[in-house]
Structures are given as C-alpha cells and as structure tokens.
MDTraj code that builds the backbone (N, CA, C; nanometers):
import mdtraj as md
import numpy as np

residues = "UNK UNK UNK UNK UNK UNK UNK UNK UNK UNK UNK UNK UNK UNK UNK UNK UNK UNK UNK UNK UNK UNK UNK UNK UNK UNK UNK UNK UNK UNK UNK UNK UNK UNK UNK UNK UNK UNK UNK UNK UNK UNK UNK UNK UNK UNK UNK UNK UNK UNK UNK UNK UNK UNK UNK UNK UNK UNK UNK UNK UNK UNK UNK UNK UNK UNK UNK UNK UNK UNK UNK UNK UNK UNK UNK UNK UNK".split()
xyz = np.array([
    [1.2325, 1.8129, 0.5899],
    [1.2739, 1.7087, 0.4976],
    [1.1688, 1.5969, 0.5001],
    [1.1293, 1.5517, 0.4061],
    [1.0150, 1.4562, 0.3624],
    [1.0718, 1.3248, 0.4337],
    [1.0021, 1.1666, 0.4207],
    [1.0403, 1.0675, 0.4589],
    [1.1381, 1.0034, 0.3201],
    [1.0738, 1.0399, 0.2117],
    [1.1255, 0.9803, 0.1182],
    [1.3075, 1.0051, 0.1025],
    [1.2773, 1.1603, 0.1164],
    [1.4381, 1.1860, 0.1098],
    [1.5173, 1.1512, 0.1939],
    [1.4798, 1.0889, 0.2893],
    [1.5401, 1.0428, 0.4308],
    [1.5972, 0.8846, 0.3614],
    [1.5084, 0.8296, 0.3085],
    [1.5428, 0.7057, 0.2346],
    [1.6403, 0.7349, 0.1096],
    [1.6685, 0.8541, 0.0397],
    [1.7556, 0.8831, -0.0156],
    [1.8731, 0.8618, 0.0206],
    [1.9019, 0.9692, 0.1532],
    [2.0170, 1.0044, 0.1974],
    [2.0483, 0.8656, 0.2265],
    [1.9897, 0.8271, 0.3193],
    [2.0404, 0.6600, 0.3266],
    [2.1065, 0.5867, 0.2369],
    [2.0294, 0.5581, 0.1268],
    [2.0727, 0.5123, 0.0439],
    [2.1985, 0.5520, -0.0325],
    [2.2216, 0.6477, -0.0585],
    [2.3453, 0.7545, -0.1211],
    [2.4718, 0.7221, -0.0339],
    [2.4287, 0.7061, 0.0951],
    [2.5472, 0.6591, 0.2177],
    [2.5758, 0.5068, 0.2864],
    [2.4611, 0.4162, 0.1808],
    [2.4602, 0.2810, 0.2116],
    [2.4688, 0.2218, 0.3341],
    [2.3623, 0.3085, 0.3943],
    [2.3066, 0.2928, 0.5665],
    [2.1770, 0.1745, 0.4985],
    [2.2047, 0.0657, 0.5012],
    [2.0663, -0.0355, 0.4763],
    [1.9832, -0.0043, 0.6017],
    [2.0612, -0.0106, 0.7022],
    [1.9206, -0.0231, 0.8676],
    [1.8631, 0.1152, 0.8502],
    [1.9147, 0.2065, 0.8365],
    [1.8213, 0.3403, 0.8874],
    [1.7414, 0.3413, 0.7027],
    [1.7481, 0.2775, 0.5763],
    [1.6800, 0.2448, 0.4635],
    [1.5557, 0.2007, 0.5383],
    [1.5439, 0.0596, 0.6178],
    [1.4743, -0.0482, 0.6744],
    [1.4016, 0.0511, 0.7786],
    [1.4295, 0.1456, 0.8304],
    [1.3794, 0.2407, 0.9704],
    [1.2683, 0.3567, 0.9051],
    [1.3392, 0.4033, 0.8071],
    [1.2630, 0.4552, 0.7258],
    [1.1334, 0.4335, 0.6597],
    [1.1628, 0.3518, 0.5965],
    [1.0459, 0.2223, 0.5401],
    [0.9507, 0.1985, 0.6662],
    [0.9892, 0.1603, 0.7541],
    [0.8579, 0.1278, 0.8887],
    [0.8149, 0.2704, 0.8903],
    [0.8931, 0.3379, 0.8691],
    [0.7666, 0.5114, 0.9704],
    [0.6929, 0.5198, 0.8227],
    [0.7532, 0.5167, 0.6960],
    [0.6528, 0.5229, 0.5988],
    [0.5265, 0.4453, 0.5901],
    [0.6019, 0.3389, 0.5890],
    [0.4441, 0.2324, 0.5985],
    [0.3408, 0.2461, 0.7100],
    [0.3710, 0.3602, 0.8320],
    [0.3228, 0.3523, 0.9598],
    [0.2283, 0.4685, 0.9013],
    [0.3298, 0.5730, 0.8395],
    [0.2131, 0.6971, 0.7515],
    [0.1127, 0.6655, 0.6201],
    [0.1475, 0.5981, 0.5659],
    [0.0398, 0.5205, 0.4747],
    [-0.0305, 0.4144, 0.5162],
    [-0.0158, 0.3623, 0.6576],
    [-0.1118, 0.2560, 0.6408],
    [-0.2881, 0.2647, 0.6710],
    [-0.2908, 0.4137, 0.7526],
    [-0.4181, 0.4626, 0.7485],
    [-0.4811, 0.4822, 0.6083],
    [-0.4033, 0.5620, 0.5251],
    [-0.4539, 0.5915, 0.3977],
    [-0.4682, 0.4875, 0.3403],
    [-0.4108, 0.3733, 0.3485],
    [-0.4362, 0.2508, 0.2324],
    [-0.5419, 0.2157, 0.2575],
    [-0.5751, 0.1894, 0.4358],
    [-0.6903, 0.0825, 0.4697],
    [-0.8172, 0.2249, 0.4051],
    [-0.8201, 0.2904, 0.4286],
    [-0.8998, 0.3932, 0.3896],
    [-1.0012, 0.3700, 0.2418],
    [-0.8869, 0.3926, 0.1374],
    [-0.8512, 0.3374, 0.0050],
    [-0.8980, 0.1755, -0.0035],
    [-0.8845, 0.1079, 0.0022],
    [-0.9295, -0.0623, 0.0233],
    [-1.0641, -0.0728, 0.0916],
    [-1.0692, 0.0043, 0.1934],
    [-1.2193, -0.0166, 0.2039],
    [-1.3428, 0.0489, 0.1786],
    [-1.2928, 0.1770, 0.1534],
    [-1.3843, 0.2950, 0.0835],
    [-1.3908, 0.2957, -0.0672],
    [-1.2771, 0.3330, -0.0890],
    [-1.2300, 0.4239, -0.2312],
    [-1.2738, 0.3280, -0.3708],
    [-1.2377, 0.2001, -0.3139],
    [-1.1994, 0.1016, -0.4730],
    [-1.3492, 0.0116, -0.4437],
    [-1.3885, -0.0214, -0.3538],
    [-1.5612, -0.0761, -0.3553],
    [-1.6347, 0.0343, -0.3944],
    [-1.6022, 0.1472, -0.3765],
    [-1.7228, 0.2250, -0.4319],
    [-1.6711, 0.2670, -0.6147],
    [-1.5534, 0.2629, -0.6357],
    [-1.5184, 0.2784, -0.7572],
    [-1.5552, 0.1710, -0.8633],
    [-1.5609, 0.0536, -0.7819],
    [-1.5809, -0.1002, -0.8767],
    [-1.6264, -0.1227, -1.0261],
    [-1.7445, -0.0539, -0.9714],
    [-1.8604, -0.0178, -1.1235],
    [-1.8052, 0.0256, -1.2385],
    [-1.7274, 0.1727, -1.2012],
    [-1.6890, 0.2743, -1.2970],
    [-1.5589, 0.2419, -1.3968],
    [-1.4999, 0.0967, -1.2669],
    [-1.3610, 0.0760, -1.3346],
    [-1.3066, -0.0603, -1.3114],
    [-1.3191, -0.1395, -1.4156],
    [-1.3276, -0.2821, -1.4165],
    [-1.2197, -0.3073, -1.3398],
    [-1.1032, -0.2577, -1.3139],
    [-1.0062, -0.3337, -1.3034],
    [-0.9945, -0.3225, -1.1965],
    [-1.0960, -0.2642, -1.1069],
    [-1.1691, -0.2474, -0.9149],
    [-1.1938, -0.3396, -0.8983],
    [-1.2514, -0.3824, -0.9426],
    [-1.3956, -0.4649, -0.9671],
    [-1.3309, -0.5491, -0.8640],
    [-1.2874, -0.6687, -0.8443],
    [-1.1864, -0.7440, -0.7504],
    [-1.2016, -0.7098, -0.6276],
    [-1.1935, -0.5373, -0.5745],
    [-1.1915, -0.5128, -0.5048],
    [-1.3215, -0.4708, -0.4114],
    [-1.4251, -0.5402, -0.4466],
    [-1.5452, -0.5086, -0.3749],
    [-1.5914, -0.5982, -0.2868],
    [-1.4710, -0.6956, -0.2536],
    [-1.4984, -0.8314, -0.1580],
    [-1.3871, -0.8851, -0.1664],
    [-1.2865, -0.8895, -0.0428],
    [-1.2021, -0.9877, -0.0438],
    [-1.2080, -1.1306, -0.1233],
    [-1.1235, -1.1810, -0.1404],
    [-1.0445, -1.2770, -0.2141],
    [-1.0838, -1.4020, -0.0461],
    [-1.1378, -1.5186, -0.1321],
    [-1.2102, -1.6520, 0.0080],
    [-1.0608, -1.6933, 0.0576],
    [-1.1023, -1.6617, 0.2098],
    [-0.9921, -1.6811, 0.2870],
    [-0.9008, -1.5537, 0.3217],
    [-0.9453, -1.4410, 0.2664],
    [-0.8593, -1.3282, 0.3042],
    [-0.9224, -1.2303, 0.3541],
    [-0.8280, -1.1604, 0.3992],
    [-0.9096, -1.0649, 0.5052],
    [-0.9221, -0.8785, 0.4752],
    [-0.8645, -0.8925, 0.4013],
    [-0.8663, -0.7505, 0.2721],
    [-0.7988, -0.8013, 0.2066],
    [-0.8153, -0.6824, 0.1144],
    [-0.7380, -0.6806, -0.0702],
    [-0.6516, -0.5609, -0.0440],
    [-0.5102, -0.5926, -0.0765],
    [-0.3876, -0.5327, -0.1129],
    [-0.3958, -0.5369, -0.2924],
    [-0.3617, -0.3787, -0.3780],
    [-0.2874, -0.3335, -0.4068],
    [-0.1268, -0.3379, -0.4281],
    [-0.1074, -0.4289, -0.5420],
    [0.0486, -0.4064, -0.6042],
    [0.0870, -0.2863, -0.6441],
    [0.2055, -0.2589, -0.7150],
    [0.2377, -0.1726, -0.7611],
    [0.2205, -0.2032, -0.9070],
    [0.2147, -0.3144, -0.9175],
    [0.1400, -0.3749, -1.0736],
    [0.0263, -0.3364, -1.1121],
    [-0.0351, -0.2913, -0.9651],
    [-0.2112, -0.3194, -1.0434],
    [-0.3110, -0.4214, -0.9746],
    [-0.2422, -0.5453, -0.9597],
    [-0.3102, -0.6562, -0.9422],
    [-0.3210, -0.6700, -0.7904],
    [-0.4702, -0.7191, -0.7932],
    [-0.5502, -0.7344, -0.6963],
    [-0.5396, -0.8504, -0.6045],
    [-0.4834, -0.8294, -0.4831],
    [-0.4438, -0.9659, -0.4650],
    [-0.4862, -0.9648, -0.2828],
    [-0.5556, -1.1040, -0.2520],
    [-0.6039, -1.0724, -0.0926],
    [-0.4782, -1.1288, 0.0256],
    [-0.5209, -1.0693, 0.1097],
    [-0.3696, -1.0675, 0.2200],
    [-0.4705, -1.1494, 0.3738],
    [-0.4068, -1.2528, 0.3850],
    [-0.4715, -1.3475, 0.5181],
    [-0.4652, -1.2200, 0.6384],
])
top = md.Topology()
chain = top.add_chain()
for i, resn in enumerate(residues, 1):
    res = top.add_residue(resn, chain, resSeq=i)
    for name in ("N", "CA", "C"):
        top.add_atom(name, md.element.get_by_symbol(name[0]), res)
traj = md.Trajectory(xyz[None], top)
C-alpha cells in the first residue's frame, strides 16, 4: 500500500493524527527529491523556461527556493 493511500484511509475514518503522521513520512520521502530538483533540475532548466528563471539563485535573505503548488517561486529562510 502506497503512502498516499494511507492518507486516504485516514481520512475516510477521520483519524486527523495518523493524516498528520502520514504527511511527515511523506515529506521525509520527498524531501531528498525536492532538494535534488531546487538545486539541480530548475537552475539548469532556467534558460529553456522562463518561469525557472527565479530559480537560479535564491531570493536575498533566503536560503533556497521552494516550489508552490501554484507555480510560484518563492525563497524559504
């Protein structure tokens, strides 16, 4: 069974804490891939795709660039 569906079942049974438990091991499995992505993927993409572009140097005062689910480029202290 995947993580996601784990956050299903939860949800379907209105377990909020094991929702919230879930969510940490996910974010614990994506957070390699993001930093990956943020510091590889989207500086070397910049050129090809304006809306990177942002992402080829943190934001003054921040210490990487996070990824919304919007889109928008936004730096994280």
């Amino acid at each position: 069974m995947t993580l996601i569906s784990h956050v299903r079942d939860a949800h379907r049974g209105g377990e909020v804490t094991r929702m919230a438990e879930v969510a940490r091991e996910i974010t614990a499995v994506l957070g390699p891939h993001t930093q990956v992505e943020e510091e590889g993927l989207f500086p070397a993409l910049a050129g090809d795709f304006p809306c990177l572009r942002a992402a080829a140097e943190p934001l003054p005062g921040a210490s990487s660039i996070r990824v919304h689910a919007s889109g928008i480029l936004v730096g994280s202290a």
